[in-house]
Structure formats: structure tokens, C-alpha cells
N, C-alpha and C positions, 0 to 999 in steps of 0.2 A: 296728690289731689289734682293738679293742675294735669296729670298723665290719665288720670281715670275722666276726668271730664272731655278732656280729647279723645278719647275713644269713645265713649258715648257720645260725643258729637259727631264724628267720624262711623259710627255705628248705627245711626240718625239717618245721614246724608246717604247711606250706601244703600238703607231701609229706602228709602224715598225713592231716589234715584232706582231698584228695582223694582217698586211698585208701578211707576211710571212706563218703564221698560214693558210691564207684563199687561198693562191697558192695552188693549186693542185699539188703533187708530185706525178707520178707514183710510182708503187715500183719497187723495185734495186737488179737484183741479186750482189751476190759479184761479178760478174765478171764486170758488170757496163751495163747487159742488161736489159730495162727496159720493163715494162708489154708492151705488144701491146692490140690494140683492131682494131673492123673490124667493119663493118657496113653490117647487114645482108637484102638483098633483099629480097621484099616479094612481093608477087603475088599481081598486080593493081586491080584485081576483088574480090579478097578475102580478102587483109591485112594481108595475115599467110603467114611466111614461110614454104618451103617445110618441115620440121621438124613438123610445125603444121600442113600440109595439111596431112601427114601419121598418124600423130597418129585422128586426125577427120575422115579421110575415113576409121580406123581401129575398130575405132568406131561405124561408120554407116553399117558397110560391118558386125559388130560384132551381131548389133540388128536390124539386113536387117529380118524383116517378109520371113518365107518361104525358109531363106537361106539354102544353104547344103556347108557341109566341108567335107574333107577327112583327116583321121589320120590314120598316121602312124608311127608307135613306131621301130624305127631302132637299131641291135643291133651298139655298137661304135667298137666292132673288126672286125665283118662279112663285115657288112655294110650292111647286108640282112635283110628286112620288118621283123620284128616278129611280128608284128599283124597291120593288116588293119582295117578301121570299117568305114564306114559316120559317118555325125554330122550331128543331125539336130540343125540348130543355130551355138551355140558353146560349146564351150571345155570349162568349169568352173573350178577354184582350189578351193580345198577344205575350205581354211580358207577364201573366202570370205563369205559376210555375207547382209544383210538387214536391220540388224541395227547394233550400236557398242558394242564392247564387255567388254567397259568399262564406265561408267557415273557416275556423284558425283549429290550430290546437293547445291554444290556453282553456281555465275551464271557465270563461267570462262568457257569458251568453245563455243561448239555450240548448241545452244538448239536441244533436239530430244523429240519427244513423242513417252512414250512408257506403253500403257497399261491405255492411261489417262491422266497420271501426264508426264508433264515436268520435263526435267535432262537436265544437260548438259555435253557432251563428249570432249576430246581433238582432239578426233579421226576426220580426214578429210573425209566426204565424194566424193570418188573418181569418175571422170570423166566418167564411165559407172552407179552411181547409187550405188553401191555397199561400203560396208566398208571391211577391211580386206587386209592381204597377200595373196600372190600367190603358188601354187603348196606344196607340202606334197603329196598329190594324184590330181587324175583331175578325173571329172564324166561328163559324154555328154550323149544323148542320141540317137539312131540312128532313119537314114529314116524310119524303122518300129515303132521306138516308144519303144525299149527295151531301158531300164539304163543298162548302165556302170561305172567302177570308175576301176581308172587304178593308182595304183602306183609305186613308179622310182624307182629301184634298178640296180647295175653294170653301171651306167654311161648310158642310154638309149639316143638315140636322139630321139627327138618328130619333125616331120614336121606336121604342117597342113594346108592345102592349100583348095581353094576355086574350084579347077579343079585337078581333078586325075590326078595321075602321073606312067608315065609305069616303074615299078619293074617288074624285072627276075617272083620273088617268093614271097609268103606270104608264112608265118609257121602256121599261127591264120590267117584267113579271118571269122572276126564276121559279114559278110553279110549271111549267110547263105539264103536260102529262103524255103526251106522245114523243116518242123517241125517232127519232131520225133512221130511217132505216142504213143496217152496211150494205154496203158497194160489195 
């Protein structure tokens, strides 16, 4: 008797104790405020929110055939253009890449082929196709079809826009359209 009563009480306490367990608790500042959450709306035709619809039309407007950009490299004291240029396409940074720059041959990762043989990387291939960080330098190349590569020193601001923008002054306008003649 006194063995069947211990285990229903022991059978009791275990009950409880996982109910407890399986509540949901928010977390608690010390001050006794607890997390909130929100419910985000999303577009009835698409299913994204506005946060996904920018970064997908950033994307498409990125590998839009035929596209043109405008850059410009702003000093942060002046506030004045130091150099203008198009873009045809876009504006690339330097450490991306086409494939990863790292692979083992365990099969932990994502497979890639490269040269043949299967490897696999940690590395995630990113949303434009690409692997890699951003920026150290940026190379574009213009409506004529010259390369560029530009990189950031003194705090520079970079805009680039899909439609020109009216500035006072350029210091560097790399449209030029006459060519120097040879010697």
C-alpha cells in the first residue's frame, strides 16, 4: 500500500513538474518586462513582406539585362561628387566570388563541384548566385564598357542609383567621351 501510494505520488509530481516544463515562458527582464512579439503582414499576392519584397526587387533590378546605374563616390566632409561614372549592371565587391573559398572532403556541408570532383563547403551560396563578402574595393564597368575598381579610403560615401541625380560639381567625371588621340 504504502509502495503504490509512492508512486502515484512520485507519478503526480513528474506529471506536474512536465506540465510546467511544457508552458511556454516568455523571457523576463529584471524589470518584470516580458519579450513581446508582432505578427507581420504580408502582401496577399506575393506572401512576402515588405522587407522581402526589397530585398527581391533588389535583386531583380540587380540582374535586370541592359540595366544602367549611376555612382557616385561623395566626399563625408565636402559633401561634394569626387567621382561620377555609369554602371553597366552593377557595382560588384571585390571578395565575391563563383565558387567557395573554402571546401574539405568530409560530406558535411554543401556539395559543389569543382574541376570534376565533388567537395563540400560550409560556405552558403548567396541569394544573387554568388559566394563571398562585400566591399574592400568595388569594380563595375561603364555604359562604354571600360573597367573600374574603386577603393574606400577617408570614410567615402558611395550612392548608387538607378536614375541620376543633380550635383553642383564632379571632381572625376569618368564619362568622358573623346579619347585622347596616340602619339
Amino acid at each position: 500500500m504504502k509502495r503504490s501510494i509512492i508512486t502515484i505520488v512520485g507519478i503526480a509530481i513528474i506529471s506536474l513538474s512536465l506540465s510546467a516544463c511544457n508552458e511556454e515562458q516568455a523571457p523576463k527582464s529584471a524589470s518584470g518586462v516580458t519579450k513581446a512579439t508582432v505578427t507581420v503582414p504580408v502582401d496577399p499576392q506575393t506572401g512576402m513582406t515588405i522587407e522581402q519584397q526589397n530585398i527581391a526587387g533588389r535583386l531583380q533590378m540587380d540582374n535586370k539585362p541592359g540595366s544602367v546605374k549611376h555612382l557616385y563616390v561623395i566626399s563625408p566632409e565636402s559633401g561634394q561628387v569626387l567621382i561620377y561614372s555609369t554602371v553597366k549592371g552593377k557595382v560588384t565587391s571585390s571578395g565575391k566570388r563563383l565558387s567557395p573559398k573554402t571546401v574539405n572532403g568530409s560530406q558535411y556541408g554543401f556539395q559543389v563541384q569543382i574541376g570534376g570532383q565533388n567537395y563540400y563547403t560550409s560556405e552558403v551560396l548567396e541569394d544573387d548566385g554568388t559566394y563571398g563578402s562585400s566591399v574592400e574595393y568595388i569594380y563595375w564597368w561603364d555604359t562604354q564598357g571600360r573597367y573600374h575598381q574603386h577603393f574606400f579610403t577617408g570614410g567615402q560615401i558611395l550612392h548608387i542609383s538607378d536614375y541620376p541625380i543633380a550635383v553642383k560639381s564632379v571632381i572625376l567625371n569618368l564619362e568622358v567621351t573623346n579619347t585622347p588621340e596616340e602619339k
